[in-house]
C-alpha positions as CSV (number, residue, x, y, z in Angstrom):
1,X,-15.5,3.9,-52.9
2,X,-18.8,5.6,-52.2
3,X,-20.4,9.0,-53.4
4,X,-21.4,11.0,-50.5
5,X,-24.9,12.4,-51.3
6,X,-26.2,15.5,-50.4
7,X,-28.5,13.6,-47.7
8,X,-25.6,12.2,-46.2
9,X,-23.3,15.3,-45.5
10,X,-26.2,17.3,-44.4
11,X,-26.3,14.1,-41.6
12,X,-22.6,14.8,-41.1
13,X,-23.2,18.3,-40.6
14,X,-25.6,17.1,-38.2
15,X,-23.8,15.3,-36.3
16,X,-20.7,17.3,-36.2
17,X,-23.0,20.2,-34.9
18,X,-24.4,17.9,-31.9
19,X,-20.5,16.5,-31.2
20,X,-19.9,20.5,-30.8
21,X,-22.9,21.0,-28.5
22,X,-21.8,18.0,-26.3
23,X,-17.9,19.6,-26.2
24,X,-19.1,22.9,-25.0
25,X,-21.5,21.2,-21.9
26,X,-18.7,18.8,-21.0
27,X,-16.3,21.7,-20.7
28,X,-18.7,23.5,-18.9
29,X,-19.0,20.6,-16.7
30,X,-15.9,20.4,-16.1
31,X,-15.3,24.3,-15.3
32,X,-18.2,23.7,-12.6
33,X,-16.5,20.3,-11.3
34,X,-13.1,21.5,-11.4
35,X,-12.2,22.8,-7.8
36,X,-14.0,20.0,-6.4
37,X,-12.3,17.0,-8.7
38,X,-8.9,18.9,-7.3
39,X,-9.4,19.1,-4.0
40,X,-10.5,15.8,-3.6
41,X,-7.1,14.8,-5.4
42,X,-5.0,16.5,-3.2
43,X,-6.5,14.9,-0.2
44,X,-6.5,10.9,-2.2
45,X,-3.1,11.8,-2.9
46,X,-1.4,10.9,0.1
47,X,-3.9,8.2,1.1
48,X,-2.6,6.6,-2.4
49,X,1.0,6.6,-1.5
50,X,0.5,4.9,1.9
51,X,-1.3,2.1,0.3
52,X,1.5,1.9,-2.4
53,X,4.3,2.0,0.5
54,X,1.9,-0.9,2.6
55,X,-0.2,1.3,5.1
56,X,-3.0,0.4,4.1
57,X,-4.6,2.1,7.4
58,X,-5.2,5.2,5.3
59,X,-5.6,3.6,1.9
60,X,-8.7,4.5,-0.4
């Protein structure tokens, strides 16, 4: 098993405070994204059942 020096969880530390940083952009990301991502479901949404039911007229 291996120690864990003070070196290395200062490094951990580290990293977990970057992994944080990223977290909080991505959700405010995907605050700012969110109305568009759902509006353009809604409107894929039924284009995705005709191709699943074989019109593939309106299909994606």
């Amino acid at each position: 098993m291996r120690h864990t020096t003070s070196e290395d969880a200062a490094e951990l530390r580290r990293r977990a405070e970057r992994l944080r940083e990223c977290a909080r952009e991505a959700r405010a990301l995907a605050r700012r994204l969110g109305p568009y991502v759902d509006d353009a479901a809604k409107k894929a949404a039924p284009r995705a059942a005709d191709f699943r039911t074989g019109n593939d007229a309106n299909a994606i």
